[in-house]
C-alpha positions as a Markdown table, in Angstrom:
| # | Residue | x | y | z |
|---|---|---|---|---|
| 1 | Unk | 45.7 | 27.5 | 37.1 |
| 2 | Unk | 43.3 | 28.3 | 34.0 |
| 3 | Unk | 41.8 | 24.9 | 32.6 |
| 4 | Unk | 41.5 | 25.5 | 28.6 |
| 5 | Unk | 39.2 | 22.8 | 26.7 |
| 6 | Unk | 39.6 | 22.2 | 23.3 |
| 7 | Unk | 37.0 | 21.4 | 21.1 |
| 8 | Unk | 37.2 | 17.8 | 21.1 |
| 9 | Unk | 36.2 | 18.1 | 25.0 |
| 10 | Unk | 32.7 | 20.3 | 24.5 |
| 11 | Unk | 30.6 | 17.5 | 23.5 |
| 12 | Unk | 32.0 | 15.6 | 26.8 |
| 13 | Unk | 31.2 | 18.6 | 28.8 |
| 14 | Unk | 27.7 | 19.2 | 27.3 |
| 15 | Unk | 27.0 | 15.4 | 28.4 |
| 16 | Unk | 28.5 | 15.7 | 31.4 |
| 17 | Unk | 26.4 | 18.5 | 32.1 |
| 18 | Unk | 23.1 | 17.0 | 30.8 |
| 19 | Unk | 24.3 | 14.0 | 33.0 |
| 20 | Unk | 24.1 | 16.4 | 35.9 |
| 21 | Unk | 20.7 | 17.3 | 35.4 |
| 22 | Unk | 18.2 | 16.7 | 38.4 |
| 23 | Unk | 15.1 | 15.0 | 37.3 |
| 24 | Unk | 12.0 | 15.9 | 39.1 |
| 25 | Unk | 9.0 | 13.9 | 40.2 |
| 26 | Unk | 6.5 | 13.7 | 37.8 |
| 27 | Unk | 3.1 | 14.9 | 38.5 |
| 28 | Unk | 0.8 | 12.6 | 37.0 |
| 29 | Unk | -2.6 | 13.4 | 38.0 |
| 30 | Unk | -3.0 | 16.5 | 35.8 |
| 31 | Unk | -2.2 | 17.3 | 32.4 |
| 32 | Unk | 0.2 | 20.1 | 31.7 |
| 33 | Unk | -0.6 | 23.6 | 31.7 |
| 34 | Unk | -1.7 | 24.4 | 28.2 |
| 35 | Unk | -2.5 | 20.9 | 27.1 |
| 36 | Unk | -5.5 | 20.1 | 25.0 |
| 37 | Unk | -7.5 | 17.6 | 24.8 |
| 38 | Unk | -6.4 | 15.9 | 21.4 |
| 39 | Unk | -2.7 | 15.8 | 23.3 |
| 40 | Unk | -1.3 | 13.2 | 23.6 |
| 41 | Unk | 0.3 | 13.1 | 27.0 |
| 42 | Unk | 1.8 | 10.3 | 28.6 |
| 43 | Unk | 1.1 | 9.5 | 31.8 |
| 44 | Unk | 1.8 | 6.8 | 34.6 |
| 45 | Unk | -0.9 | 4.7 | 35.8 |
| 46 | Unk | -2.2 | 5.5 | 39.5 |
| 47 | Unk | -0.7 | 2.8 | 41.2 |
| 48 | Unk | 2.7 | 3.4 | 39.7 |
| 49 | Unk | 2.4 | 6.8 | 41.8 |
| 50 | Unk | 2.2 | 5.0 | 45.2 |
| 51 | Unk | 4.5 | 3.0 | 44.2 |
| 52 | Unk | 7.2 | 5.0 | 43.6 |
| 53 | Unk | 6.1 | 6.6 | 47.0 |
| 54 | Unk | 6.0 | 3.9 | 48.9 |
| 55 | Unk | 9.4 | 2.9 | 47.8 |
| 56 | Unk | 11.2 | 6.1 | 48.6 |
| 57 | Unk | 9.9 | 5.6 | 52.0 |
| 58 | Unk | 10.5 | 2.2 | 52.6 |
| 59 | Unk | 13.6 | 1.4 | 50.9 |
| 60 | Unk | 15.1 | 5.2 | 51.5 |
| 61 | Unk | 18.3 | 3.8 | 52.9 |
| 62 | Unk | 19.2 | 2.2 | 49.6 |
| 63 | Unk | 19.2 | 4.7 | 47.2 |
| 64 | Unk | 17.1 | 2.5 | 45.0 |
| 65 | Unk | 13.6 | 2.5 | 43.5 |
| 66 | Unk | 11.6 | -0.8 | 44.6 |
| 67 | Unk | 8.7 | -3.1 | 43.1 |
| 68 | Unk | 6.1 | -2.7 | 46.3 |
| 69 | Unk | 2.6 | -4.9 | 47.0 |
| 70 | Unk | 0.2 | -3.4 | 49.6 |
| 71 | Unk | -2.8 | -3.8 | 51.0 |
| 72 | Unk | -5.5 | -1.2 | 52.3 |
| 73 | Unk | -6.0 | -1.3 | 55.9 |
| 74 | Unk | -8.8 | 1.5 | 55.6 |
| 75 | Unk | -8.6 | 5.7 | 54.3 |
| 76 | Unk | -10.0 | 8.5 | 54.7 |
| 77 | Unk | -10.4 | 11.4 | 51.7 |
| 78 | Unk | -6.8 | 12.2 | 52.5 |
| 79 | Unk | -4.8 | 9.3 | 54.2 |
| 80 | Unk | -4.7 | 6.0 | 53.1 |
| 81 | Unk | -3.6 | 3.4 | 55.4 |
| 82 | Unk | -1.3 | 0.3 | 54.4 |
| 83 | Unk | 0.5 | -2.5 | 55.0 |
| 84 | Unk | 3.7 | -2.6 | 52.2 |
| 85 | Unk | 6.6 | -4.5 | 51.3 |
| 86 | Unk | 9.3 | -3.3 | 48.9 |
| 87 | Unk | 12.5 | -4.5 | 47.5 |
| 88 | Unk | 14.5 | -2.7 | 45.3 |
| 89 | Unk | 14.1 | -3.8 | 41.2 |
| 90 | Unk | 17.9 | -4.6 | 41.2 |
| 91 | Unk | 18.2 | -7.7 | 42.5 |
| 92 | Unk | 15.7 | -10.6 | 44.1 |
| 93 | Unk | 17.8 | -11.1 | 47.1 |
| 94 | Unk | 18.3 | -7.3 | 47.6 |
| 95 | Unk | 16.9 | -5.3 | 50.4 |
| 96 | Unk | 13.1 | -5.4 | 51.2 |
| 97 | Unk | 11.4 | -3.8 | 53.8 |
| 98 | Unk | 7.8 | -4.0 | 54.9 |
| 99 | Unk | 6.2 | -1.5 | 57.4 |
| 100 | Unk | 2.4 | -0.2 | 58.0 |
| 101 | Unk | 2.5 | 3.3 | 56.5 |
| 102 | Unk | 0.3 | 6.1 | 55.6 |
| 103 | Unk | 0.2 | 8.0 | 52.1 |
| 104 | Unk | -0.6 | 11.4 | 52.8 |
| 105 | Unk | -2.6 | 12.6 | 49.4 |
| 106 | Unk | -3.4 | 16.4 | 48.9 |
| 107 | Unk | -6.9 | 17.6 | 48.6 |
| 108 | Unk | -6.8 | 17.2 | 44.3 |
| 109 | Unk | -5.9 | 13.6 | 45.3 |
| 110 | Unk | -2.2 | 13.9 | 44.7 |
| 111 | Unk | 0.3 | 11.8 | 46.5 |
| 112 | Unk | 2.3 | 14.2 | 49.4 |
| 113 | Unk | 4.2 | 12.0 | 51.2 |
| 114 | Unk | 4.3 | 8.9 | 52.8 |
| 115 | Unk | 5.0 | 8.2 | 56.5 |
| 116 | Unk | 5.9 | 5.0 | 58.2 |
| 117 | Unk | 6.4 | 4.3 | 61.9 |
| 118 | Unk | 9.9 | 5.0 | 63.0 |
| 119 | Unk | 11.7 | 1.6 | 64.8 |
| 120 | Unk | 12.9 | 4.1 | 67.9 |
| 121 | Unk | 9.3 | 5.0 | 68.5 |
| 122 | Unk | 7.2 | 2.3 | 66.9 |
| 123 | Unk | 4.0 | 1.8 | 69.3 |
| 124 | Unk | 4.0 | 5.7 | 69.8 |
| 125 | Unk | 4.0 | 6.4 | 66.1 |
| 126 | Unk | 1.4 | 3.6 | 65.6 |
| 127 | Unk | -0.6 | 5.2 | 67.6 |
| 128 | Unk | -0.2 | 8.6 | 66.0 |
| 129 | Unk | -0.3 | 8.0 | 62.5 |
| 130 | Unk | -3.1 | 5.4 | 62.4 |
| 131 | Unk | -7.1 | 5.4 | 63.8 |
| 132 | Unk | -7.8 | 3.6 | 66.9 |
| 133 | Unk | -9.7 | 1.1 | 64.8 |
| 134 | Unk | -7.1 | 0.8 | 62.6 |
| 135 | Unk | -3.8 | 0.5 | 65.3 |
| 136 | Unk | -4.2 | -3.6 | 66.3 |
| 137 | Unk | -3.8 | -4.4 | 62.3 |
| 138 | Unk | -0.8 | -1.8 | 61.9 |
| 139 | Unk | 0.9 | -3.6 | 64.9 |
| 140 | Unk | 0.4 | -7.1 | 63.5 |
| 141 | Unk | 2.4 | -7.9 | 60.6 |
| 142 | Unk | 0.2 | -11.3 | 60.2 |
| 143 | Unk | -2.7 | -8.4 | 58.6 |
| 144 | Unk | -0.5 | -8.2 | 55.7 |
| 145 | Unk | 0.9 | -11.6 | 53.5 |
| 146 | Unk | 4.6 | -10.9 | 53.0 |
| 147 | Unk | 5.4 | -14.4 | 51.6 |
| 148 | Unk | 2.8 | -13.8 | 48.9 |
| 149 | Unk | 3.7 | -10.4 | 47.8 |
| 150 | Unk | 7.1 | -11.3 | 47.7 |
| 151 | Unk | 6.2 | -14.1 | 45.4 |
| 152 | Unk | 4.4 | -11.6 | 43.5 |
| 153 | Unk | 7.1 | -9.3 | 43.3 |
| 154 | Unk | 9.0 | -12.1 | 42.1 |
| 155 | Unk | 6.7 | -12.0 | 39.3 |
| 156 | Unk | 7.2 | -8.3 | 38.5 |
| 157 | Unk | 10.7 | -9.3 | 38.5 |
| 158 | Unk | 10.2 | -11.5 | 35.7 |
| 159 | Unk | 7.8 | -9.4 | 33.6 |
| 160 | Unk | 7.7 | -5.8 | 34.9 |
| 161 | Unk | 4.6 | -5.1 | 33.0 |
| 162 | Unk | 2.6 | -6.9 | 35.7 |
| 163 | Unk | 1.3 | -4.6 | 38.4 |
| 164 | Unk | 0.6 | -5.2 | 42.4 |
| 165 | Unk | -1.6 | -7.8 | 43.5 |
| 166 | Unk | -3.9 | -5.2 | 44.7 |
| 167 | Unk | -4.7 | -3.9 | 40.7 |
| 168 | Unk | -5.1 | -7.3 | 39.2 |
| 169 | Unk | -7.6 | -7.9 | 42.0 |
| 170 | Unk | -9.5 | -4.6 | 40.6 |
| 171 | Unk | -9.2 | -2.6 | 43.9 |
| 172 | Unk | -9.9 | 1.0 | 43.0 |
| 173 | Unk | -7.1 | 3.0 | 44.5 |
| 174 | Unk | -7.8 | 6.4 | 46.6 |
């Protein structure tokens, strides 16, 4: 059977289309190719970067970007070592998850991944993803106030424009 739209139906189908569209991560740490210096180009601040990372990791069963706090357990000039917690922006008694994880950045600085330890292998990834020095702290959720940066997100919550704990406390991120 041969579908035939009429007119009426093209601008539906041209926003249907547009509504299609897959929207790529942004990189952030460079300008674009051929952009000057007098440019104005928008871009995200540093932490919203981890952020967003962190959140695809932690909350990745929801579907949902998250408002994350963390803390720096240590790094090195291409992992950086965390405690986080995220729950997702839509709702305050939505899904949260906090973890230890490790944010994998590429050697421009750029965020690669992020990688948390998986709950079938927990001690084993521990001990795989994170220095010896740095293994007791990734094992002991009490290295990493969850009530507080929950508050905190509750905050975000409330006024978005606030960022983590850890940039209001001037910690310069990796």
């Amino acid at each position: 059977m041969t579908r035939i739209f009429t007119v009426a139906a093209i601008p539906f189908l041209i926003i249907l289309a547009c509504t299609l569209t897959t929207i790529s991560p942004v990189d952030t740490s460079q300008p674009p190719v051929g952009a000057t210096e007098t440019a104005e180009v928008p871009s995200l601040p540093r932490w919203r970067g981890y952020e967003q990372a962190l959140s695809a990791v932690l909350l990745a069963g929801t579907g949902e970007e998250g408002f994350c706090e963390w803390d720096f357990l240590g790094h090195t000039d291409t992992e950086v070592y965390v405690w986080a917690l995220c729950q997702v922006r839509s709702s305050g008694d939505g899904a949260a998850s906090m973890a230890p994880a490790v944010i994998y950045l590429s050697a421009d600085g750029r965020i690669d991944r992020v990688a948390m330890p998986r709950e079938s292998s927990y001690l084993d990834d521990i001990k795989s993803l994170f220095p010896s020095d740095l293994q007791a702290c990734a094992m002991d959720n009490a290295c990493f106030d969850g009530p507080a940066a929950m508050q905190h997100i509750a905050l975000r919550r409330a006024d978005p424009s606030i960022p983590p704990a850890i940039i209001e406390q001037g910690v310069e991120l990796p």
